[in-house]
C-alpha positions in Angstrom: 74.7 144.9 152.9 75.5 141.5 150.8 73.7 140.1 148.5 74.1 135.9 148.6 73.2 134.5 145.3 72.0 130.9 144.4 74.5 128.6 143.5 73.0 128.3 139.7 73.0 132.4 139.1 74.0 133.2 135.6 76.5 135.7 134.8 73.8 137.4 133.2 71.9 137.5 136.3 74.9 138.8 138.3 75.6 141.4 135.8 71.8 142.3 135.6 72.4 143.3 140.0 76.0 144.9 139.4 74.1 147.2 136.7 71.1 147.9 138.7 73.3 148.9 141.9 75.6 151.3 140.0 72.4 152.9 138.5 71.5 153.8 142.0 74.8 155.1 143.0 76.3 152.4 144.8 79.3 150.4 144.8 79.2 147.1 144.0 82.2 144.6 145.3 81.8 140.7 143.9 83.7 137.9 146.1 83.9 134.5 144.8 83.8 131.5 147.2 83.7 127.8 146.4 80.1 127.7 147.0 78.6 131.2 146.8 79.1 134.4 144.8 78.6 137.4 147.2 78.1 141.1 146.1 78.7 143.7 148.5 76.9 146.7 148.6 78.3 149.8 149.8 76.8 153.2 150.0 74.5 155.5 152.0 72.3 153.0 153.9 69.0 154.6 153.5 69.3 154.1 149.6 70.5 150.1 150.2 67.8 149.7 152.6 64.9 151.2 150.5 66.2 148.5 147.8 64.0 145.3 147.1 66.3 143.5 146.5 65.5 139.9 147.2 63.5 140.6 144.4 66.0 140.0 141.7 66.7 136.8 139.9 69.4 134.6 141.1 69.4 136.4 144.5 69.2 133.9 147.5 69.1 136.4 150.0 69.7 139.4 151.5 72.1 140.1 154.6 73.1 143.3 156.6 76.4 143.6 157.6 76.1 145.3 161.2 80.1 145.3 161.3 81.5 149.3 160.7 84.1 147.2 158.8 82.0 145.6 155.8 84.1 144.4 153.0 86.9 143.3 155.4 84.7 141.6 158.3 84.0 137.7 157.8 80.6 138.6 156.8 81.4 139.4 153.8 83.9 136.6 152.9 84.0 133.4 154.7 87.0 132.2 153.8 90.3 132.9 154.6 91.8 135.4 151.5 94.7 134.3 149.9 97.0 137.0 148.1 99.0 135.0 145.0 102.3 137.1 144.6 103.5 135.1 141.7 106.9 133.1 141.6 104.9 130.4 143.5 104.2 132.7 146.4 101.2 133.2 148.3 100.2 134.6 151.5 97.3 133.2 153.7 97.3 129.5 153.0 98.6 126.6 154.2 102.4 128.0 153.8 104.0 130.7 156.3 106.1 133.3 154.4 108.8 134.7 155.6 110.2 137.9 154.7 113.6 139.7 155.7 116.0 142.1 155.2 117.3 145.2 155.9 115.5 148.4 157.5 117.0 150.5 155.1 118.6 149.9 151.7 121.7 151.4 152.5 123.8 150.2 149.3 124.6 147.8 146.5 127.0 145.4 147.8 124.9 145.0 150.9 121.8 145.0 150.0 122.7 141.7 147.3 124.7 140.3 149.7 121.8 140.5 151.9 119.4 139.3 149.9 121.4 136.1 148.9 121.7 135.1 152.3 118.1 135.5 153.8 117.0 133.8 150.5 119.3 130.6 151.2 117.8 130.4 154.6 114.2 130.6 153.2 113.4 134.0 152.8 110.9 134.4 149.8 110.5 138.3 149.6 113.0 141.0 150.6 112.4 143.5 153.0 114.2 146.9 152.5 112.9 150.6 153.1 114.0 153.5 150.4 111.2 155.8 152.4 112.2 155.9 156.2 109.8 157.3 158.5 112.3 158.5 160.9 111.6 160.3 164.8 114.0 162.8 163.9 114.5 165.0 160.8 118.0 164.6 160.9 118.2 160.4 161.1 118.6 159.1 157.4 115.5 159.3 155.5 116.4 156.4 153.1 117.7 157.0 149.4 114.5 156.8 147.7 114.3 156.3 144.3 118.1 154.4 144.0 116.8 152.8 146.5 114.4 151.2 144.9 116.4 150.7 141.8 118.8 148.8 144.2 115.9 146.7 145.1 115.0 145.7 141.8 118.3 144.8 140.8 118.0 142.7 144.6 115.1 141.0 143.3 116.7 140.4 139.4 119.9 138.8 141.2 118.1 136.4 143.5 113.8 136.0 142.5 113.1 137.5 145.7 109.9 139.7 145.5 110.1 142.9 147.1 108.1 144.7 149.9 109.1 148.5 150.4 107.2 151.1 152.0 105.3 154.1 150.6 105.0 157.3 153.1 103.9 159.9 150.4 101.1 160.0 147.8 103.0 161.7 145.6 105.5 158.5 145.5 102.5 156.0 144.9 103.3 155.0 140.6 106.4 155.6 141.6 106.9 152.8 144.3 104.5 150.7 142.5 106.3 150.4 139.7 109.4 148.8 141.5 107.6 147.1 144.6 105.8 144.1 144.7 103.9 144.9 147.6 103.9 148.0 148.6 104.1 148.6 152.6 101.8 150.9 154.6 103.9 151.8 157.9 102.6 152.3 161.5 102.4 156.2 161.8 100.3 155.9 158.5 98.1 153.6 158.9 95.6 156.2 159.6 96.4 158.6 156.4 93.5 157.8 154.6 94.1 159.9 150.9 97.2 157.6 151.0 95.3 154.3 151.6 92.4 155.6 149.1 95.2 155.8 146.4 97.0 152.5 147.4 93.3 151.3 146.9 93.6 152.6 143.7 96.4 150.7 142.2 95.5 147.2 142.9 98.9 146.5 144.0 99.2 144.1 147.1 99.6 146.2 150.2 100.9 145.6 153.9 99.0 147.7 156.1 100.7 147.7 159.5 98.8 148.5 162.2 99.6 151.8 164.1 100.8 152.3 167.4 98.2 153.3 169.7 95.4 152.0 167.3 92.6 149.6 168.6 91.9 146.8 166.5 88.8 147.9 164.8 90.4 151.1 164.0 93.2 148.7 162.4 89.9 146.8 160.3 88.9 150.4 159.5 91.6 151.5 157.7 92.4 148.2 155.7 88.0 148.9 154.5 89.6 152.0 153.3 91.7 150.0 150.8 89.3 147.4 149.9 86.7 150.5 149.2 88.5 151.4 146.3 88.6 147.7 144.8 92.0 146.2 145.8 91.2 143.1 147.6 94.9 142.7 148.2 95.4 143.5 151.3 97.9 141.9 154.4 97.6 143.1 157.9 100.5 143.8 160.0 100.7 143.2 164.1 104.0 144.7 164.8 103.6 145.8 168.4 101.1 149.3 170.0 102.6 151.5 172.6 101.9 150.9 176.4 103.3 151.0 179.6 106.0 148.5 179.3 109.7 150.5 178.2 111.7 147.5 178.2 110.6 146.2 174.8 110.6 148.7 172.0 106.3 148.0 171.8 104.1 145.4 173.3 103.5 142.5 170.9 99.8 141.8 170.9 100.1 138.5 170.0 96.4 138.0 171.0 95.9 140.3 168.1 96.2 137.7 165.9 93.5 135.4 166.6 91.1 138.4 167.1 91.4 140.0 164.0 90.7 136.5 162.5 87.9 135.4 163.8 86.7 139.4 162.4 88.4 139.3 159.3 89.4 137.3 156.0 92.9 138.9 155.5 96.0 137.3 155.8 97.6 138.7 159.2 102.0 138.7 159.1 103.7 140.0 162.2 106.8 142.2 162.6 108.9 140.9 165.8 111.6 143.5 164.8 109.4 146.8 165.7 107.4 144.9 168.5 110.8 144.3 170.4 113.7 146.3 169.2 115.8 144.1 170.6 117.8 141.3 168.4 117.9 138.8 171.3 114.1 138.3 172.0 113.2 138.9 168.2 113.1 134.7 167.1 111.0 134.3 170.7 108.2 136.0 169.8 108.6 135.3 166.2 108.1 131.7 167.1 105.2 133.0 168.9 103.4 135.2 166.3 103.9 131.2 164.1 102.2 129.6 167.0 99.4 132.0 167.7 98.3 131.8 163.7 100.3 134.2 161.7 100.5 134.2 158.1 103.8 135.4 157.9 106.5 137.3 159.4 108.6 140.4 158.6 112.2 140.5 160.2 115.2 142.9 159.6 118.4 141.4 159.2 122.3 143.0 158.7 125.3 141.8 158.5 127.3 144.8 160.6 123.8 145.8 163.2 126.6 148.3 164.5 127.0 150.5 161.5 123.2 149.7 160.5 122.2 153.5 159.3 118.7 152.6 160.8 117.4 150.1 163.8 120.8 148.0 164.0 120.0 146.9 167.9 116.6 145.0 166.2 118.1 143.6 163.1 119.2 139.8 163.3 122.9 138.9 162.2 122.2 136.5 158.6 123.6 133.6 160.5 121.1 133.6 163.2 118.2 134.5 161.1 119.4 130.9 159.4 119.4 129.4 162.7 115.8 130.9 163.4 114.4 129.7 160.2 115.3 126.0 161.3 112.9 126.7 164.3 110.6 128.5 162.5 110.4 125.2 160.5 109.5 123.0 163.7 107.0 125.0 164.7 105.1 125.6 161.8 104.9 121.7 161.2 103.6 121.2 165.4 100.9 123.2 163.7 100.3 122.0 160.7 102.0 123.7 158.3 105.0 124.7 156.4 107.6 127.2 155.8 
């Protein structure tokens, strides 16, 4: 349920709800707009519902939200949410960001060297797993902590901020502590102790969508996040398993648009998992621009060939420079910028 107050409610008046919510053992979530302040109510419906509370001063009205998804759905928030990174970055406005980078962080020299050249192209945050969620046991797991170390040091030597994925609760302060935005991969998008705790931290975090999950299944797991009180929260289309074995997934670039028109969050998509395939990666990039995105993640190597994860996906620096120059073009036939 939400709570839509008038536009002259006092903060005395909003604290007066928040207190008298908590008292009956609900959880109270505020969101801010340019015209309205909105609490959302969460908790065992019959205890919302025997509730009067239209009742309360400052309240306008008072509005289920039939959505499963409540604090993510559009009911609750209008407008589109926009997740300030710092360092003049911000996801979900008027400006696509780009990040890039490796799969894995794989060492010193290439990571920096990496990380210079994606930036120089346009790059604003750096891309680089030191968790790998790998098929096999035996494939190389990433070098976890010096991997993030490496990342900071990355980040120190260029201003890039950093995106890194998390597979392990136990990692969470851990990963916090060096990431900026901490990454939620595909085959755990449906652990839901680990997105409680990422919930927890109030650290921005890229929830990718998993692989065989419908998109209100997606919706339901990023509610699992906001539940806890981090509002900062990107979602990630980066391609579900059908069919079709030429491409590494299918891109649902329809995706997009649908979970829009459902949801406030910023949506980014991952071309490099959707394809695995360098060649058709700035296509559909282009595309996922096009169709709405807020964003895109792509890999990007200097030597794919001795890549120690996903080389055949990862763009050579000099073409990800190419593809930024088109990326440019088609963000301004839409009306925006990179």
């Amino acid at each position: 349920m939400i709570i839509v107050l008038r536009p002259n409610a006092t903060e005395q008046q909003i604290n007066h709800i928040i207190e008298k919510v908590k008292k009956l053992g609900l959880k109270p979530m505020i969101s801010k707009g340019a015209e309205r302040t909105i609490i959302g109510v969460i908790g065992p419906e019959d205890v919302i519902n025997a509730q009067p509370l239209e009742v309360y001063p400052g309240v306008e009205k008072v509005m289920p939200i039939l959505k499963p998804f409540k604090l993510v759905s559009r009911d609750f928030k209008r407008e589109d949410t926009i997740i300030d990174l710092g360092n003049g970055v911000r996801i979900g406005g008027e400006k696509v960001v780009i990040m890039a980078g490796p799969c894995s962080v794989e060492n010193r020299e290439l990571l920096i060297d990496i990380a210079k050249k994606v930036k120089k192209a346009g790059a604003v945050i750096l891309r680089g797993g030191a968790f790998k969620p790998r098929t096999s046991p035996y494939s190389f797991q990433g070098l976890g902590e010096e991997g993030l170390r490496l990342l900071a040091e990355a980040k120190k030597e260029t201003g890039l901020l950093v995106v890194t994925e998390l597979m392990d609760i136990r990692d969470t302060a851990l990963v916090a502590k060096y990431a900026d935005i901490i990454q939620i991969g595909a085959r755990n998008m449906q652990n839901f102790n680990l997105l409680k705790e990422v919930g927890q931290t109030k650290k921005p975090v890229l929830l990718k969508r998993g692989m065989s999950c419908t998109i209100k299944e997606f919706l339901m797991s990023a509610e699992y996040i906001m539940s806890e009180g981090n509002f900062n929260v990107i979602l990630c289309e980066r391609g579900i398993r059908t069919f079709e074995d030429f491409t590494r997934f299918t891109l649902d670039i329809g995706a997009i648009p649908a979970i829009k028109s459902q949801s406030h969050l910023p949506v980014i998509v991952d071309p490099s998992h959707a394809m695995g395939k360098w060649g058709l990666v700035p296509a559909v990039s282009k595309a996922g621009i096009a169709a709405g995105a807020d964003g895109l993640i792509i890999e990007v190597h200097p030597n794919p060939e001795e890549a120690l994860s996903d080389g055949a996906q990862s763009l050579y620096p000099e073409k990800f420079a190419e593809l930024m120059i088109e990326l440019r073009r088609v963000a301004e036939a839409i009306g925006r910028e990179i």
